[in-house]
C-alpha positions in Angstrom: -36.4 21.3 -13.9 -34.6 18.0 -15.0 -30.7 19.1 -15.6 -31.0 22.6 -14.2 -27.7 23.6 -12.8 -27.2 22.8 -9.4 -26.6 26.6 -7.4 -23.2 26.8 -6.3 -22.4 26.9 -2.7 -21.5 29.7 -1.1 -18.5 31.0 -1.3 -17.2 30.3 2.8 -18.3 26.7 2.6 -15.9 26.1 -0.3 -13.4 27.5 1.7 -14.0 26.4 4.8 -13.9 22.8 2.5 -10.7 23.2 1.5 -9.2 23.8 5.0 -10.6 20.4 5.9 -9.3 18.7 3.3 -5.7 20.1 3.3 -5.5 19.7 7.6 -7.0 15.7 7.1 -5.2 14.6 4.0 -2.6 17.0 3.1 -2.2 19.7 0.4 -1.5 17.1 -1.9 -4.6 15.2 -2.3 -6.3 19.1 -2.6 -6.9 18.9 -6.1 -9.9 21.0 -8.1 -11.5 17.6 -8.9 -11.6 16.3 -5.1 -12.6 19.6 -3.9 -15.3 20.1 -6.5 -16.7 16.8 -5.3 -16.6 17.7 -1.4 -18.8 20.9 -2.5 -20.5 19.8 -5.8 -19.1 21.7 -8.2 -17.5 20.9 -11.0 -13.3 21.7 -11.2 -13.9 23.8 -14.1 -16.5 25.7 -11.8 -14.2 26.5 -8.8 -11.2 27.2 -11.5 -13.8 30.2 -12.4 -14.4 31.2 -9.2 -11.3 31.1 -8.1 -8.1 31.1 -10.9 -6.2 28.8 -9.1 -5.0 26.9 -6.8 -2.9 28.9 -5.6 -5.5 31.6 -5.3 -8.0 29.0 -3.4 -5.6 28.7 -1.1 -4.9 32.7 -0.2 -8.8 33.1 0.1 -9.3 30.6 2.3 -6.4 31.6 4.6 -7.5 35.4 4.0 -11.0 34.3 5.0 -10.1 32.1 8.4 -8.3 34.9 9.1 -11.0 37.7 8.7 -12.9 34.6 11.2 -9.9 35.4 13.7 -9.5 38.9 13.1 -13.2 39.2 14.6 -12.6 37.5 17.3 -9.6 38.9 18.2 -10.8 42.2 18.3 -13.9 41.3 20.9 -11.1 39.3 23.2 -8.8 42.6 22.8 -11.2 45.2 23.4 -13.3 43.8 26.6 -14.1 45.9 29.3 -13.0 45.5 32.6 -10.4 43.0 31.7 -6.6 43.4 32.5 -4.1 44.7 29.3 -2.2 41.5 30.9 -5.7 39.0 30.6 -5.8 40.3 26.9 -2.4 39.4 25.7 -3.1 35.9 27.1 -6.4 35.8 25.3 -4.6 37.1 22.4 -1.9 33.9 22.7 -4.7 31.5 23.5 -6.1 32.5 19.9 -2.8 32.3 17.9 -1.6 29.0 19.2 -2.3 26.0 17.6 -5.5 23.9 18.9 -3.2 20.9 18.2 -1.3 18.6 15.5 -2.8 19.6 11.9 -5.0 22.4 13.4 -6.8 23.5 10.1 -5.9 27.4 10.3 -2.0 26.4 10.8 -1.7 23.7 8.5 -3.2 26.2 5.9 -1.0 29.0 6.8 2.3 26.3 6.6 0.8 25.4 3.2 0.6 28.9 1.5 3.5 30.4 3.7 5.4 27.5 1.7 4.3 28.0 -1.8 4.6 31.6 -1.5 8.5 30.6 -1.7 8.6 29.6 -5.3 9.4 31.5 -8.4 6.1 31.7 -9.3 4.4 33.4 -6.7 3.6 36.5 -7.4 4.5 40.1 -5.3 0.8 40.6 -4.8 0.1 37.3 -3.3 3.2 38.0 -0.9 1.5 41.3 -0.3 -1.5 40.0 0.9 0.2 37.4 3.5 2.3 40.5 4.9 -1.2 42.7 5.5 -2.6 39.2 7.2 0.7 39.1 9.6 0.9 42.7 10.0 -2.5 42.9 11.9 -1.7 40.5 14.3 1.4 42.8 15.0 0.2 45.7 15.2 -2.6 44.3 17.8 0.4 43.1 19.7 1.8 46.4 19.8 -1.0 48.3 20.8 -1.6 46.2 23.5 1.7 46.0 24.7 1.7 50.0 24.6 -1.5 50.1 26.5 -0.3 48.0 29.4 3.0 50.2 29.4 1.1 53.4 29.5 -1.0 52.0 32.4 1.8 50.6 34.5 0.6 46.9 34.0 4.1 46.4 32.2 7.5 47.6 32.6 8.6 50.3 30.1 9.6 47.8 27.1 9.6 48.9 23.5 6.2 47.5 22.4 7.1 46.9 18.9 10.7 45.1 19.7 8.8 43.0 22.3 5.9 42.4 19.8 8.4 40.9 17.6 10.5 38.8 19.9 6.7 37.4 21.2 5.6 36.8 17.7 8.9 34.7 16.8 8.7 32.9 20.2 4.7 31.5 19.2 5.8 31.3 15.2 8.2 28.8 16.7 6.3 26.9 18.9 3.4 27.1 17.1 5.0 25.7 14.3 5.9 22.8 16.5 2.4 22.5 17.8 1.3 22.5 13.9 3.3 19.8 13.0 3.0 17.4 15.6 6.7 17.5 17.3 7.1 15.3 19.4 7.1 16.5 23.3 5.5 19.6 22.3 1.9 20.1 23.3 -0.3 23.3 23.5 -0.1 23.3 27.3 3.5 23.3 27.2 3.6 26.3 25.3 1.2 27.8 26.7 3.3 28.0 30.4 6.6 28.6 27.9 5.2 31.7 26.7 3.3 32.6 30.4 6.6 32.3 31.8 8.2 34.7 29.1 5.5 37.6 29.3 6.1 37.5 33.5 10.1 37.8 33.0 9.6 40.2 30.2 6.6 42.4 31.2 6.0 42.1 34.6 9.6 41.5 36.4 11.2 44.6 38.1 13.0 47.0 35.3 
């Protein structure tokens, strides 16, 4: 019927609009008013849905990441496939596609904002369950290939931390567009690392 309200979309396309906006024109031109336009809502509808900004932002990143999560858990739990072939499926997954990658440039964004006075302990909360499954994924593997005698004996949570700072790093650099750094690159910096570090005589 004439003026009926439009249904809203669901709740991952919204989400998955946002991403797109914030990797292709920054988080700045992310306002409700542009968003609500992308999706056709009204700002005053998302501000319902959602709260805030702020709160957009953490869903969306909790929601790409709950996309990830899945997938990381088929790569890390297929059969017949070397402990060694699944941590480099696992680093294939958390680098970077390339500059302004949507899942990265989201992550920069609300890893940023987390940093001001106003963020709240909750919201920080929620980005340290989001990191901490990526660790302790890392670790288990790590600890299977140990256990197997694919890897040397290394502490799998000490070497799931240095690992995690070495792609944080160049991911970051991937992210952003850094000049000289490409995914390739990284990609033989951190295959070079896991042979000294896993697979070199103790």
């Amino acid at each position: 019927m004439a003026g009926a309200r439009k249904n809203a979309p669901p709740r991952e396309d919204v989400l998955a609009a946002a991403m797109g906006m914030i990797a292709e024109r920054g988080l700045e031109q992310l306002t409700m008013a542009a968003l609500g336009r992308e999706v056709g809502m009204s700002s005053g509808h998302l501000l319902y849905y959602f709260h805030s900004k702020d709160e957009l932002l953490l869903q969306a990143l909790e929601w790409s990441e709950g996309r990830l999560g899945a997938e990381r858990g088929r790569l890390l739990t297929r059969t017949g496939a070397t402990v060694r072939a699944r941590v480099d499926a696992y680093v294939d997954l958390y680098v970077p596609d390339g500059h302004r990658d949507r899942h990265w440039t989201l992550w920069l964004e609300v890893w940023n904002r987390s940093q001001s006075a106003a963020a709240d302990a909750v919201a920080r909360d929620r980005q340290a369950a989001i990191e901490g499954a990526w660790h302790r994924d890392l670790v288990a593997l790590i600890a299977e290939g140990v256990s197997r005698g694919e890897f040397r004996a290394v502490d799998p949570d000490r070497f799931a931390s240095r690992l995690r700072a070495l792609l944080d790093g160049f991911s970051i650099h991937v992210a952003i567009g850094l000049r000289g750094t490409d995914r390739e690159q990284v990609l033989g910096h951190v295959r070079e690392f896991l042979d000294e570090g896993l697979l070199a005589d103790a």
